[in-house]
ROKOL-387736 format. One record per atom (N, C-alpha, C, O, CB): x, y, z. Coordinates in steps of 0.1 Angstrom, whole numbers, padded with zeros to 4 digits, always signed. Each point is the difference from the previous one (the first is absolute). Last residue first. Glycine has a CB too. Layout:
<pts>
XYZ;...
</pts>
This chain:
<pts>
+1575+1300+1430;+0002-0007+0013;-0004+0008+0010;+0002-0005+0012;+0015-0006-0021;-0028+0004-0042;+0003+0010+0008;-0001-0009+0011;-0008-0009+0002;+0001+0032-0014;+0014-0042-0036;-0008-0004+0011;+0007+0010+0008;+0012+0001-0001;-0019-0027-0001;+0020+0031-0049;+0004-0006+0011;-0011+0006+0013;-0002+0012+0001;+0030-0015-0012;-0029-0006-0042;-0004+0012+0009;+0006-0006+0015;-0006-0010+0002;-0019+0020-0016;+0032-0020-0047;+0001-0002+0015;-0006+0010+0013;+0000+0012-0001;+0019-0022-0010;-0036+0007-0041;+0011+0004+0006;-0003-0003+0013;-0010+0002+0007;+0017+0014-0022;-0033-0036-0020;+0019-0004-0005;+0005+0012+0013;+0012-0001+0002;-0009-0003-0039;-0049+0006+0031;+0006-0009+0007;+0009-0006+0001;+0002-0009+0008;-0014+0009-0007;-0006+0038-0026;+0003+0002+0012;+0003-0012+0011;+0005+0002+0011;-0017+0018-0019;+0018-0008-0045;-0007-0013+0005;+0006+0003+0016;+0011-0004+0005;-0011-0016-0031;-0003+0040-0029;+0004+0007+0011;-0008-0011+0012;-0012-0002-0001;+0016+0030-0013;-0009-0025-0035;+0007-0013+0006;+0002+0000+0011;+0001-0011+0006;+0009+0008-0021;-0031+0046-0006;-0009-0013-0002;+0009-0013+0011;-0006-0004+0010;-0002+0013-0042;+0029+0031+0025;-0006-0001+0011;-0009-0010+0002;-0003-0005+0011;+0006+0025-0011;+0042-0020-0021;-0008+0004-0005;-0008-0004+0010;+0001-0011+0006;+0007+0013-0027;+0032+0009+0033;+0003+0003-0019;-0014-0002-0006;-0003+0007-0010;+0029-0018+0006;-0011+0025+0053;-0013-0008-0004;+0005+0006-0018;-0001+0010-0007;-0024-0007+0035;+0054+0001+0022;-0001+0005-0013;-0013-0008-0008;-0002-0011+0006;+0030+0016-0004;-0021-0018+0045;+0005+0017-0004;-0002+0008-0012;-0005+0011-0001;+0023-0017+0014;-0022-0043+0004;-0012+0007-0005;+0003+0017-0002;-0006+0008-0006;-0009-0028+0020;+0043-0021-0008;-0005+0004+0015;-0012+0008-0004;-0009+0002+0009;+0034+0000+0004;+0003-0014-0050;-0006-0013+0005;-0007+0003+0015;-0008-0009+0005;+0028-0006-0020;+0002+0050-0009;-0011-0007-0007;-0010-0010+0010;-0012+0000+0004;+0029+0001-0026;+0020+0016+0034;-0012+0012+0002;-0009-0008-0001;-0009-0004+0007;+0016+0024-0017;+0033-0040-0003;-0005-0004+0016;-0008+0008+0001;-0007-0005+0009;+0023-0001+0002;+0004+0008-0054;-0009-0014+0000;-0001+0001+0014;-0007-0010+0003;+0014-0006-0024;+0013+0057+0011;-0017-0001-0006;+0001-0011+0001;-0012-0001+0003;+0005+0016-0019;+0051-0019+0033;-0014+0012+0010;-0012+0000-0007;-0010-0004+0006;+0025+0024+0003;+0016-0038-0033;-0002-0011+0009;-0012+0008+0011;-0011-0003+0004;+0040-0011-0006;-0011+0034-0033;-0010-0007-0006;-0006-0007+0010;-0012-0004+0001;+0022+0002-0022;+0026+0036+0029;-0008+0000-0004;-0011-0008-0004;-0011+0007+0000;+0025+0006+0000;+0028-0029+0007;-0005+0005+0014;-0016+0007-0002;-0010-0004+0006;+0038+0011+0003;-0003-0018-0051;-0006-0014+0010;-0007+0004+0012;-0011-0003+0002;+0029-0011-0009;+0004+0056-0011;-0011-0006-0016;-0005-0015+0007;-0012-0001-0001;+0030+0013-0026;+0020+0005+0045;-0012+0005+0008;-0010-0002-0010;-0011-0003+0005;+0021+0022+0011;+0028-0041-0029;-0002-0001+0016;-0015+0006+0005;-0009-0005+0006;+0036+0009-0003;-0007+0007-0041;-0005-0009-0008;-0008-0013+0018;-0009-0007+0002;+0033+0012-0034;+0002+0041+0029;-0013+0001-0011;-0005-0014+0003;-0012+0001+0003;+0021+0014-0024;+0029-0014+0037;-0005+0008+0010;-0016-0001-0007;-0010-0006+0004;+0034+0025+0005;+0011-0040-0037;-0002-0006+0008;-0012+0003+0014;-0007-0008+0006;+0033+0003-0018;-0007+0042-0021;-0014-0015-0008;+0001-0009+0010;-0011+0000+0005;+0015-0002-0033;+0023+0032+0041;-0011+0009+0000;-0009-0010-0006;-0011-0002+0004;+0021+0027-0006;+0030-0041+0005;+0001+0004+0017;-0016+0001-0007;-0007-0010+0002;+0033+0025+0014;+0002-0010-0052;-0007-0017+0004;-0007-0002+0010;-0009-0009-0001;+0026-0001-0006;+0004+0054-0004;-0017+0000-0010;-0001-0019+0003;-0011-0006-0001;+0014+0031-0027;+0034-0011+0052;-0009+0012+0002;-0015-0005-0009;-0012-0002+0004;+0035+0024-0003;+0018-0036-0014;-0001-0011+0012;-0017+0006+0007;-0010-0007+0004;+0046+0004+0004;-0011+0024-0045;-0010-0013-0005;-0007-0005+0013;-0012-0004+0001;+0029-0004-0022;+0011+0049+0030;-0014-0001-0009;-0007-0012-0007;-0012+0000-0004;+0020+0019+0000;+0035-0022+0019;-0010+0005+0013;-0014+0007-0008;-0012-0002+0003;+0035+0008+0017;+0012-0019-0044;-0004-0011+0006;-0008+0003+0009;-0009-0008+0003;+0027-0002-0006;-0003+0042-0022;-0011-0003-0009;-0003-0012+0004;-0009-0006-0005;+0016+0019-0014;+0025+0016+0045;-0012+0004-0006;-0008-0006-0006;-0012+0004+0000;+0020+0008-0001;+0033-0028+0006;-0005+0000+0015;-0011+0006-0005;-0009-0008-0001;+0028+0009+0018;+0006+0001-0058;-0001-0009+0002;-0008-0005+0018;-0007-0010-0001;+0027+0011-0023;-0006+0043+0012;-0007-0004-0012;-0012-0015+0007;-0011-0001+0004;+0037+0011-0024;+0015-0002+0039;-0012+0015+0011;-0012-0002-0009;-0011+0001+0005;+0029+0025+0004;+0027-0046-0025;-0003-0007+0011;-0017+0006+0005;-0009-0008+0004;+0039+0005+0004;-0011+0024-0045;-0010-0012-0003;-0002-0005+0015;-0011-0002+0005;+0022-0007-0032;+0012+0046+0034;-0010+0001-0009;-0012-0010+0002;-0011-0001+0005;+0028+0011-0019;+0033-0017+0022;-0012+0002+0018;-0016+0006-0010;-0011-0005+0004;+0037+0021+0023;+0010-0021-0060;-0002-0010+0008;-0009+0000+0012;-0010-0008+0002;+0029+0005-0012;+0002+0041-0012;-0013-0007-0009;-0006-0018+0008;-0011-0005+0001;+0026+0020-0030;+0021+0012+0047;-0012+0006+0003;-0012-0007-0008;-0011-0003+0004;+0023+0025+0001;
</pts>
């Protein structure tokens, strides 16, 4: 019995490592996904970090047909 213990011990504390690598890899995924969306706002004019630089002829307007 003492044995299936550690076995149940030992499956517990792998799946909790595997668990917290998953969650920093996820972190570290949407932490890029995140930046990449503020540098396309940015650059489309969505977001204005500062209004002074803010340059309405950097954004595209597509010709109405």
């Amino acid at each position: 019995m003492h044995k299936l213990d550690d076995a149940k011990t030992g499956i517990i504390n792998e799946i909790q490592i595997i668990r917290k690598d998953i969650r920093s890899v996820l972190d570290e995924r949407l932490g890029r996904i995140e930046e990449d969306i503020a540098k396309i706002k940015t650059r489309y004019g969505m977001i204005r970090s500062n209004p002074i630089e803010y340059n309405k002829s950097s954004i595209y307007i597509p010709p109405s047909t």
